[in-house]
C-alpha positions in Angstrom: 24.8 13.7 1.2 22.7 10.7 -0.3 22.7 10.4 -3.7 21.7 6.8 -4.7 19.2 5.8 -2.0 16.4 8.1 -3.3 16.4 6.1 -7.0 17.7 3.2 -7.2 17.3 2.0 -4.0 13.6 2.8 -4.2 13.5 1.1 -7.9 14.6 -2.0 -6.1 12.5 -2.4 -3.3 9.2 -1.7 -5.8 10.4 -3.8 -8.5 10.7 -6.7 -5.6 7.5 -6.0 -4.3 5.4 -5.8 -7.7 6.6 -9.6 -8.5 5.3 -10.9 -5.2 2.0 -11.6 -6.5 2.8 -13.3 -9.7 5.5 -15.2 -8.1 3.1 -16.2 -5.0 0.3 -17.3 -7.6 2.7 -19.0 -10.1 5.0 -20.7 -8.0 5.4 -24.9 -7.3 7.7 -25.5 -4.1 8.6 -28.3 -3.2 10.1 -29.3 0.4 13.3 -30.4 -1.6 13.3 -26.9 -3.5 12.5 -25.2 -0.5 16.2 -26.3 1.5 17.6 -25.7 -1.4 16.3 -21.8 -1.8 16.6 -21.6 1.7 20.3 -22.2 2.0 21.2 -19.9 -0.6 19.0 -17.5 0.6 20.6 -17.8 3.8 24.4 -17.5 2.5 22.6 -13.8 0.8 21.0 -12.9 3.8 24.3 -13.6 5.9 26.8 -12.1 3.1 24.6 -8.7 3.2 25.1 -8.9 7.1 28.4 -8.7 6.8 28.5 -5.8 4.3 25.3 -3.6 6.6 27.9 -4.7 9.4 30.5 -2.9 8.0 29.4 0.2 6.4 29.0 3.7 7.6 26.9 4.9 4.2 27.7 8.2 2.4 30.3 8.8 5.7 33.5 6.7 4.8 34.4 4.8 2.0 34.2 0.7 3.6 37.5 -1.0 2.7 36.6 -3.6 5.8 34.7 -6.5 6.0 33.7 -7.9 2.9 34.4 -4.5 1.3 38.0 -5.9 1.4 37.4 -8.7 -1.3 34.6 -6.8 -3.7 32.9 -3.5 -4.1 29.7 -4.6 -4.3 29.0 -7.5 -1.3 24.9 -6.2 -0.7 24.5 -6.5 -3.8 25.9 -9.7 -4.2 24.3 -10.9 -1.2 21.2 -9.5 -3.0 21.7 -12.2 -5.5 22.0 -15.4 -4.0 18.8 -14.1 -1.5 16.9 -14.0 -4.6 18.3 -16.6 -6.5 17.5 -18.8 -3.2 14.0 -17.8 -3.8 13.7 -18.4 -7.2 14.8 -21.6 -6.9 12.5 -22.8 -4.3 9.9 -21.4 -6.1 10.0 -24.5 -8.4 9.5 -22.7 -12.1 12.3 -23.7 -14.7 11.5 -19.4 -16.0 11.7 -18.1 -12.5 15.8 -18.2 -12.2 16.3 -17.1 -15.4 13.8 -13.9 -15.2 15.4 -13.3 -12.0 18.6 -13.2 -13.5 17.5 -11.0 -16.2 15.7 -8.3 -14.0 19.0 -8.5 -11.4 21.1 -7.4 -14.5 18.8 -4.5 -15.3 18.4 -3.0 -12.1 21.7 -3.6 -9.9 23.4 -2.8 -13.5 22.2 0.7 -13.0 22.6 0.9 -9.6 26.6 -0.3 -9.8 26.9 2.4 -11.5 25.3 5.0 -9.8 27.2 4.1 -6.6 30.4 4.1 -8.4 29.9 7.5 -9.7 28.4 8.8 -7.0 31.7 7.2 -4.6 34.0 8.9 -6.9 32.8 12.3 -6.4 32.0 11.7 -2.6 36.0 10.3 -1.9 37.7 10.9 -5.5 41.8 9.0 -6.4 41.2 6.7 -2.6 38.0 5.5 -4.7 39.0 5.1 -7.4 42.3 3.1 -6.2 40.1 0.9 -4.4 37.8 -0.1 -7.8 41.0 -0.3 -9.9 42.4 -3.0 -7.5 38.8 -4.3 -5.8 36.4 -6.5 -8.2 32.6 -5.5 -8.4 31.2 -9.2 -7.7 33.8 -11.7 -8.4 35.8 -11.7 -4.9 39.2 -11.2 -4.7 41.3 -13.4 -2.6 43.7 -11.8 -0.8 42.3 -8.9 1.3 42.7 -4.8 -0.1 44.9 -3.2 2.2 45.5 0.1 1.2 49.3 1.5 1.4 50.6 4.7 1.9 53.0 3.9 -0.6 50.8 3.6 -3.3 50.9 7.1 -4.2 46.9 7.5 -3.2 46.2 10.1 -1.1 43.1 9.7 1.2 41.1 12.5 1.1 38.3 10.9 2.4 37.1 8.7 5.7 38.2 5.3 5.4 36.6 2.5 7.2 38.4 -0.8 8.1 35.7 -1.5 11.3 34.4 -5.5 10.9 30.8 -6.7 11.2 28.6 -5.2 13.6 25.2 -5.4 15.2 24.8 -1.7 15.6 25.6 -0.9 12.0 23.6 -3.9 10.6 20.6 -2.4 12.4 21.4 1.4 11.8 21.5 0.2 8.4 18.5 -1.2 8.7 19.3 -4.7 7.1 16.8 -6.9 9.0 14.2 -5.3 6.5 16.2 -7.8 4.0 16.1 -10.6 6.1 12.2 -9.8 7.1 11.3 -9.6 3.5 13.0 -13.1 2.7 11.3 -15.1 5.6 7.9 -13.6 4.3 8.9 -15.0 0.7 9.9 -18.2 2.2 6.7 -18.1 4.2 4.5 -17.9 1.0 6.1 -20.8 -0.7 6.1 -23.0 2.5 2.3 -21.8 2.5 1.8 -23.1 -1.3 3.5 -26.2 -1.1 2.6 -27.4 2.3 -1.0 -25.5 3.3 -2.2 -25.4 -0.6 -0.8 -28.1 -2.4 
């Protein structure tokens, strides 16, 4: 049952791929700009490892991994990935147009996934986003008890980071996509200055 890739998912990856152009054509990188989108790009890319690591999608809720300190770690891995590159894209407007259009579309998305988790695993869900933040990470790690009173209808997945799951998941689409970005601007501020 998959109920949020077809939409938002899709929304996403189009509204990313519609700003390549005007990004590419407006942007002035630096080298300086360039390590400094780069590294957090990278801490994105390696956060939503971690999450594609440790997620079976629409088959168990994920309490492991990264899961275990906020709902929501692709997504904020999403973030500082794009952040990263609208930084080194060297525009004072790029961050803050990024941060507007990451409000509007992951907005709706948290959403959908939330409602959609709550009618694919019901009170274990819902336990899990009363105690679980959606982007600020908690501390200490969500262990589920049996005392709790939550009964866990639903598959439950503690399993860490993974290789396998990162590529079933296909994450190195992410990672592909961010080295081509990084690739333009390297292009525009070394190639074409």
């Amino acid at each position: 049952m998959i109920l949020w890739k077809v939409g938002p998912r899709g929304q996403r990856v189009r509204s990313a791929w519609l700003l390549v152009l005007p990004f590419a054509l407006l942007a002035n990188p630096s080298p300086g700009l360039l390590a400094v989108g780069g590294a957090v790009s990278l801490f994105g890319l390696l956060l939503r490892a971690a999450a594609a690591g440790s997620i079976h999608k629409e088959r168990s809720l994920a309490l492991g991994g990264p899961y275990a300190h906020l709902r929501h770690p692709l997504y904020l891995g999403s973030f500082f990935t794009g952040l990263g590159l609208a930084l080194a894209g060297g525009r004072w407007f790029f961050p803050p147009v990024f941060l507007a259009l990451f409000l509007w579309v992951y907005g709706r998305a948290v959403r959908m996934e939330d409602r959609t988790l709550d009618l694919l695993f019901g009170e274990s869900f819902r336990h899990y986003r009363s105690e679980v933040p959606a982007f600020i990470p908690r501390l200490r790690r969500y262990r589920p008890r049996a005392c709790d009173g939550v009964g866990y209808a639903g598959p439950v997945s503690f399993s860490g980071p993974g290789l396998g799951l990162y590529l079933l998941n296909k994450e190195w689409k992410a990672a592909l996509g961010t080295l081509v970005g990084f690739g333009l601007l390297w292009a525009r501020a070394v190639v074409v200055p």
